[in-house]
C-alpha positions as CSV (number, residue, x, y, z in Angstrom):
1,X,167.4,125.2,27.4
2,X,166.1,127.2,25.1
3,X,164.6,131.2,25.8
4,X,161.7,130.8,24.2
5,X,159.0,131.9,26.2
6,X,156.3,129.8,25.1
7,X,152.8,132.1,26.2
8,X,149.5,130.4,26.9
9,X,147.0,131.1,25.0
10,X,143.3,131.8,26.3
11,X,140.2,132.1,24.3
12,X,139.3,135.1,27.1
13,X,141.1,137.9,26.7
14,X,138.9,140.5,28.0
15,X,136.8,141.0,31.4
16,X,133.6,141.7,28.8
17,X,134.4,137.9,27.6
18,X,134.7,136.1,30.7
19,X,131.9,137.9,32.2
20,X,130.1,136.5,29.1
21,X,131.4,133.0,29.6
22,X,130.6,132.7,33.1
23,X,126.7,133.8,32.9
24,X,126.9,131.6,29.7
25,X,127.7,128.3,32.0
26,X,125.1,129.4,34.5
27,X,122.9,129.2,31.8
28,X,123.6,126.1,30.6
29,X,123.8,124.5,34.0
30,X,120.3,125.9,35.0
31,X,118.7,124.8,31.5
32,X,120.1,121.7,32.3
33,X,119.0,121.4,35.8
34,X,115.3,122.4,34.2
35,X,115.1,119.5,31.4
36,X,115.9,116.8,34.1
37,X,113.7,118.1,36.1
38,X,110.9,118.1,33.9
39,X,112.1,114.2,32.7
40,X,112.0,112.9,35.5
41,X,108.7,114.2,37.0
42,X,106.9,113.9,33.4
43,X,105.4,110.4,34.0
44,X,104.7,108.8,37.3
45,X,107.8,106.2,38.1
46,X,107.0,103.0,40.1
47,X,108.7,99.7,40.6
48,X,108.1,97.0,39.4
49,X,104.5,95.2,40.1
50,X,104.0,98.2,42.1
51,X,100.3,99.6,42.4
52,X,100.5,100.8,46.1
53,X,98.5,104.0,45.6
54,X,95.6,102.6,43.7
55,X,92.4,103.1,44.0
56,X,91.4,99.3,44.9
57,X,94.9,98.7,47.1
58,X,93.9,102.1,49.3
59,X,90.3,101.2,50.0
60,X,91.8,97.5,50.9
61,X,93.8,99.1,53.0
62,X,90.9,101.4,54.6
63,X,88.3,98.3,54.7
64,X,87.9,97.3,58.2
65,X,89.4,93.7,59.1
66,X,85.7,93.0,61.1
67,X,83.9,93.4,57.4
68,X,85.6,90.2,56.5
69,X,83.3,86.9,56.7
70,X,81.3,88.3,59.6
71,X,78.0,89.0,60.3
72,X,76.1,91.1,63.0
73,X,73.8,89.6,65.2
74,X,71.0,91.6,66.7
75,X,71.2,90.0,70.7
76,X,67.5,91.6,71.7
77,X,66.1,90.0,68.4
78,X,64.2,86.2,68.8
79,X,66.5,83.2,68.2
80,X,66.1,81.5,65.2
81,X,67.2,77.5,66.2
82,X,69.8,75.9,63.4
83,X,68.9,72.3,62.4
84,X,71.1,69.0,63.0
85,X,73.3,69.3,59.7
86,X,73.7,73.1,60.1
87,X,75.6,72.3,64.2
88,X,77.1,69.5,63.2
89,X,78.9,71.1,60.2
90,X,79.3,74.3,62.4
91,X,81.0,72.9,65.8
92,X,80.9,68.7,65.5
93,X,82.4,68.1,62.4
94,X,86.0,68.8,63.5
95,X,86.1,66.1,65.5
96,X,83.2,63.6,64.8
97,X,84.1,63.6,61.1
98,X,87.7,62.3,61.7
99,X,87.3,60.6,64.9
100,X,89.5,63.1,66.7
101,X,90.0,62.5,70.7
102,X,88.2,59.0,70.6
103,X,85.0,60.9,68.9
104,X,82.6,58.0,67.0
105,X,83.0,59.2,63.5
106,X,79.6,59.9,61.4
107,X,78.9,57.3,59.3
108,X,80.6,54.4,61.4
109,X,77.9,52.1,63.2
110,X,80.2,50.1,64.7
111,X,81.2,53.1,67.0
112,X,78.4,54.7,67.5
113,X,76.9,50.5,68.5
114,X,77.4,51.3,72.4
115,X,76.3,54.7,72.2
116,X,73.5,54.1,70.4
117,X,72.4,51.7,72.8
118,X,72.8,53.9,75.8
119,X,69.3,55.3,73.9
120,X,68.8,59.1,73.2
121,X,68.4,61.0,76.1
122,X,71.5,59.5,77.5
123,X,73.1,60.1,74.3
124,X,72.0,63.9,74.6
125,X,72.5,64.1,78.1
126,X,76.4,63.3,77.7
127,X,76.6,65.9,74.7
128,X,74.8,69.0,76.3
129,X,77.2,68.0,79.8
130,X,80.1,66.9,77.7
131,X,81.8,64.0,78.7
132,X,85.7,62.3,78.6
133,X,87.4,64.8,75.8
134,X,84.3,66.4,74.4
135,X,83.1,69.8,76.4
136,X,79.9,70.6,76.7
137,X,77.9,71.5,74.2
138,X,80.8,70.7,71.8
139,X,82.7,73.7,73.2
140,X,79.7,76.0,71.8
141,X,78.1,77.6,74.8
142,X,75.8,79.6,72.7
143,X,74.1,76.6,71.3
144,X,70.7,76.1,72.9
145,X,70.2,72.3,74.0
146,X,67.4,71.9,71.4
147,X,70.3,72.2,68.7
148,X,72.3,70.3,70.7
149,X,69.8,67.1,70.4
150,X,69.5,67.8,67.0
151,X,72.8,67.6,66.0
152,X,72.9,64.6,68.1
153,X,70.5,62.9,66.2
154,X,71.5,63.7,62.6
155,X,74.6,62.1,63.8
156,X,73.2,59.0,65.5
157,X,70.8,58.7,62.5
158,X,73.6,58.9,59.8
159,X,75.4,55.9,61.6
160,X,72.8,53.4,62.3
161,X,69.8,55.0,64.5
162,X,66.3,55.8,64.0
163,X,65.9,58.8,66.9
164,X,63.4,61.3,66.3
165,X,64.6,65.1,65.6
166,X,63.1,67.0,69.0
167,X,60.6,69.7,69.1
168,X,60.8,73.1,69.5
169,X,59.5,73.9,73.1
170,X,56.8,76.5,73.4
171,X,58.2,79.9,74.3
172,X,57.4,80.8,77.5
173,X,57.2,84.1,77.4
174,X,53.5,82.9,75.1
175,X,52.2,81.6,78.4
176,X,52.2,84.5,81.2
177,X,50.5,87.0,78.0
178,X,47.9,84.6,77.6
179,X,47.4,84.8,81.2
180,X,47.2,88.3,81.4
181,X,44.0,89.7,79.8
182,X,41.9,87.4,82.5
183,X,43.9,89.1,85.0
184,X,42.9,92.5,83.9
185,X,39.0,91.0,83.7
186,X,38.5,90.9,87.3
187,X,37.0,93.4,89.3
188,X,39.4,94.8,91.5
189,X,39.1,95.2,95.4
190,X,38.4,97.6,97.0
191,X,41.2,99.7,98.8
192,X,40.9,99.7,102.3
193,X,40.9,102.9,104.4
């Protein structure tokens, strides 16, 4: 072996120097730390396809679910009766247009024959009471029995009959006003002491 002391060499030799190296890496490190910073919150990164925060995805979000294909209905307000086609599109269709449960499809006048037959206010009868696999009214309770009859007819009329659509009835609330005024007209008795 040989007594050659081989020394390392450093490019520190002082305390000034590696004081001076050490802030130096802080330096670096914080610059660093600063210009990633700054890259990555430059410009807004989303996925893919992603528009989460949107003005149109957040007031989606916010739109109540009840908006969505209804309609209110004022209850104390008069109301306004729906004709044949309207009720039979509304509640008969699903089963009178493809004969579900037995039902006489529209159109077919060979099975609405019997029914037919029966004449109308058996006909109607049977629908507003419901009978076999239909329920009454169709299953719509809050159709009033004029609709009812009327839907009944457009049906019995596109399949082979000649009913008549029903009337309206007269309100009756019309009647006991009308009264009223002649009740008011008469002289009043006198109280008795």
């Amino acid at each position: 072996m040989s007594d050659a002391h081989h020394e390392h060499q450093s490019a520190i030799r002082t305390p000034k120097q590696l004081i001076a190296a050490v802030v130096g890496f802080f330096l670096v490190t914080i610059f660093g730390i600063i210009l990633l910073v700054q890259y990555v919150t430059q410009k807004q990164l989303t996925g893919a396809g992603s528009n989460a925060m949107s003005a149109e995805s957040i007031a989606t979000r916010l739109k109540p679910v009840a908006d969505e294909g209804f309609t209110f209905k004022d209850a104390s307000a008069p109301k306004v009766l729906q004709g044949g086609e309207a009720i039979y599109t509304s509640t008969c269709q699903a089963c009178h247009g493809a004969g579900v449960a037995g039902a006489p499809k529209v159109g077919d006048a060979g099975s609405w024959a019997a029914r037919i037959a029966q004449g109308y206010d058996t006909v109607v009868k049977h629908a507003i009471e419901g009978i076999r696999a239909m329920p009454a009214k169709g299953g719509n309770p809050d159709l009033d029995d004029v609709e009812v009859a009327r839907a009944v007819v457009f049906m019995a009329n596109q399949s082979g009959a000649k009913f008549k659509e029903p009337e309206v009835p007269a309100p009756a609330a019309a009647a006991p006003a009308e009264n009223a005024p002649a009740a008011e007209a008469a002289p009043a008795a006198p109280p008795k002491a």
